[in-house]
N, C-alpha and C positions, 0 to 999 in steps of 0.2 A: 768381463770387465771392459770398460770403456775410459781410454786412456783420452785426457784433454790438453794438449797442447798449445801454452801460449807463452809468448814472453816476459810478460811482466805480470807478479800479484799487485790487488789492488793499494798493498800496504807499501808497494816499495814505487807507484807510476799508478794514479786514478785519473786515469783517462775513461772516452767514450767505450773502448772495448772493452776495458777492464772492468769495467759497471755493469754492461751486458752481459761480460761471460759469468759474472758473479752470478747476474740474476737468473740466467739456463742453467747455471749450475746446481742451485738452492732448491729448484724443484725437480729434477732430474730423476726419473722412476726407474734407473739403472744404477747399480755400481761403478761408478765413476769416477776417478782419479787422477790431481791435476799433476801436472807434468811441466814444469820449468826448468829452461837452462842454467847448468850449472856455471854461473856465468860472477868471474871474479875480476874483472881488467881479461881475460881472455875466456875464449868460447872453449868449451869444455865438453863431451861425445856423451850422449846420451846414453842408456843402461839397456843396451838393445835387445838383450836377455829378457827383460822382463816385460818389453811393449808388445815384442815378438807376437804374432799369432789373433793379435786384439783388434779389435775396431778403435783405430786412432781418428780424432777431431782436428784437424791441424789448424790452428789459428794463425795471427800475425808472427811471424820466423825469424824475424830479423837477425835474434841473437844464439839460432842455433847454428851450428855447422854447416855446408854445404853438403859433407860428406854424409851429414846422418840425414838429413833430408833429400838426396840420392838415392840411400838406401830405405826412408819411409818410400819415395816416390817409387820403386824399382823391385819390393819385394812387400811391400804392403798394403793393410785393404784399408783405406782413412777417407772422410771426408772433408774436404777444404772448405772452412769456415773463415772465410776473408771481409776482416775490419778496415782494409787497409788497399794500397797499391803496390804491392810485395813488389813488382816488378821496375819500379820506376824510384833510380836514388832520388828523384826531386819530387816523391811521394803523389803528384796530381798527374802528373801523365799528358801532360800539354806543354811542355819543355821541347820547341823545336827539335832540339840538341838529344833528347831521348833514343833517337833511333837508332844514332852513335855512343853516347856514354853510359844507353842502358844495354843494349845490344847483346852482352854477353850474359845480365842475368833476365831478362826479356826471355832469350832462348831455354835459359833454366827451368825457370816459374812457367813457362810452359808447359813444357812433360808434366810437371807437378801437378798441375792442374789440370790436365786432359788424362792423368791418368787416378783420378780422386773417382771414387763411387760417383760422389756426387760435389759438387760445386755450390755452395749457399752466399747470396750476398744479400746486402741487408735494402736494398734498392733496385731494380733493372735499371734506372739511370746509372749506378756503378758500372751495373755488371755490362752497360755497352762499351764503357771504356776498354773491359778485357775484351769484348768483342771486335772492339775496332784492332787491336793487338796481339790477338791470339784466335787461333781458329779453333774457338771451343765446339763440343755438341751443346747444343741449346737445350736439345732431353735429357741432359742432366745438370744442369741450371734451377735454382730454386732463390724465391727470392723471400726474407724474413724480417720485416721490421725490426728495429729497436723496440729492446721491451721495457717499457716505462711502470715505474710504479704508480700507477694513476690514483689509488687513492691516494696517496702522497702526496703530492703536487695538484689536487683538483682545487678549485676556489672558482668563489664566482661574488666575493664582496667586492668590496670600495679597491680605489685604485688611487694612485700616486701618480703626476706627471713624471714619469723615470721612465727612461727608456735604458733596459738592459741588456748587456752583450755576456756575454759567457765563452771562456776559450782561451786558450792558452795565447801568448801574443807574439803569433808567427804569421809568417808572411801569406804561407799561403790559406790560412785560415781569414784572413782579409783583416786583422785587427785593427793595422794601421789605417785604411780604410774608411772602417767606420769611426776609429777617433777624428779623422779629419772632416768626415757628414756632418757628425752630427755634435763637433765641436763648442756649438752653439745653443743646445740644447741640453739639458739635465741628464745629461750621458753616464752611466756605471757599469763599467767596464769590471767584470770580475773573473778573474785570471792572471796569470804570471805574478808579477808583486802584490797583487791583490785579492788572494785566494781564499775560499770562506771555506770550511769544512763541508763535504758535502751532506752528511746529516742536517744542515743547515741552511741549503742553498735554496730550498722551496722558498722560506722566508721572505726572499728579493722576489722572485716570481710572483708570489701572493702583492707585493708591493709594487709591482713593475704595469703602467698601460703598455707598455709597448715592448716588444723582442725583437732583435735589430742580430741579423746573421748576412754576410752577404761575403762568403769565401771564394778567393780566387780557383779555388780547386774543386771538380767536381766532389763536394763534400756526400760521404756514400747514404749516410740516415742519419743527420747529428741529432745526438739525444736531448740537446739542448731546446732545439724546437720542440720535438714532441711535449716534452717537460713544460714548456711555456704556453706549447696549446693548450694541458691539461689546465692549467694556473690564470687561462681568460685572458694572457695577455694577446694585443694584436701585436701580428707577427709583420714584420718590414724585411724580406729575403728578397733577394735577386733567384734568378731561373739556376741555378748550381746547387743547389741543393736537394739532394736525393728523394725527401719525400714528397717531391712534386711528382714524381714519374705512377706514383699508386693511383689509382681511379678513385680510391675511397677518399685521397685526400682534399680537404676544403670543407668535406663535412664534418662539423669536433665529434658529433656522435658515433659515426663510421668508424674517424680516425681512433677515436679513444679505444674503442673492441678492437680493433685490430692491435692496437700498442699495448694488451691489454694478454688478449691472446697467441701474442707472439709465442714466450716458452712452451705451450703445450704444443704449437703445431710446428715449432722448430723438433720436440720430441717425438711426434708423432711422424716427421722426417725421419730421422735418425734410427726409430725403432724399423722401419724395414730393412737396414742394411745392419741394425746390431742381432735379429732376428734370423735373418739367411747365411 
């Protein structure tokens, strides 16, 4: 069994990671079993009886315990499948201030991570932030696209002057940002008060000429790009955004195989340490 570790179901926080681990999850050629904190107003200890002895995926942590992620880290064999900037409360990692107010869990997510089989981030543009932070081994660093459901989101009709942004509207996601660029322009901003179901969100892409991301934080693979490559929009990102760091990206055909085949060689990872 292959225990999967994350914080939020996609029913209760559909975010970027909660789409992805849905999607590794749905085709997954192992017995697999998702694993959330029991998390009520407080953080509540995980069932260590039963994870005991399993190959655990540990995803974004936020709302587990220190103590049981100690003892994942300390007496366990898991691989760190990181969505996120676990070490850094101001989530991007370029907060002067970080060196001090992150300092004591910087030293944590450390061990965490230099003691995981393996280490998978969804960009190398990410994963040099843990590099600049943590003295990881680089041989066991793997890097894994966001997996896009590309027939889903493919199009290549007629287009609408719209230029779309997609994203929650936080700071360091650049929202505010780009409402102020491109103020001037037939701007739809979809996120926070204005959220579409995501079963429904291709719809705008298919209507959208343009995809407009441009985050203060090194954003690590946002699915929103990808999603809007497949959809023919042209894309308006600044250099902070993780899929710039892949060779394959700039090509749509490249990139679409690769957003494409992401779960099988994310599994095709995973099957040599669930395997030994």
């Amino acid at each position: 069994m292959i225990y999967w570790l994350h914080d939020f179901r996609v029913s209760e926080y559909m975010g970027g990671a909660q789409i992805t681990n849905e999607r590794m999850l749905k085709v997954s050629p192992f017995p697999t079993e998702t694993v959330y904190p029991n998390y009520s107003g407080k953080r509540l200890p995980l069932n260590r009886d039963k994870l005991d002895g399993h190959l655990l995926i540990v995803n974004n942590t936020g709302l587990f315990t220190w103590d049981d992620l100690a003892w994942i880290r300390d007496t366990q064999k898991y691989i760190k499948y990181e969505h996120d900037y676990a070490f850094c409360k101001h989530r991007h990692a370029t907060n002067h201030d970080c060196r001090v107010e992150c300092a004591d869990t910087l030293a944590f997510y450390t061990k965490l991570f230099q003691n995981a089989q393996l280490c998978i981030f969804p960009s190398p543009m990410q994963a040099e932030v843990y590099f600049h932070y943590m003295p990881l081994n680089r041989d066991k660093v793997a890097f894994i696209p966001a997996p896009i459901d590309v027939d889903r989101f493919n199009y290549n009709g007629p287009k609408e002057e719209i230029y779309l942004a997609v994203g929650e509207n936080l700071w360091h996601k650049g929202a505010d940002l780009i409402k102020e660029e491109f103020k001037d322009r037939n701007i739809v901003f979809l996120g926070g008060a204005h959220k579409v179901p995501y079963e429904d969100i291709h719809k705008w892409y298919h209507r959208a000429r343009y995809f407009v991301h441009k985050p203060r934080w090194i954003d690590p693979c946002p699915r929103t790009v990808g999603e809007a490559l497949c959809a023919g929009c042209e894309l308006i990102l600044n250099d902070r955004v993780g899929w710039h760091s892949y060779s394959w990206w700039g090509d749509k055909e490249a990139s679409i195989r690769e957003m494409r085949n992401s779960p099988k060689k994310f599994w095709n990872l995973v099957s040599k340490y669930y395997e030994s």
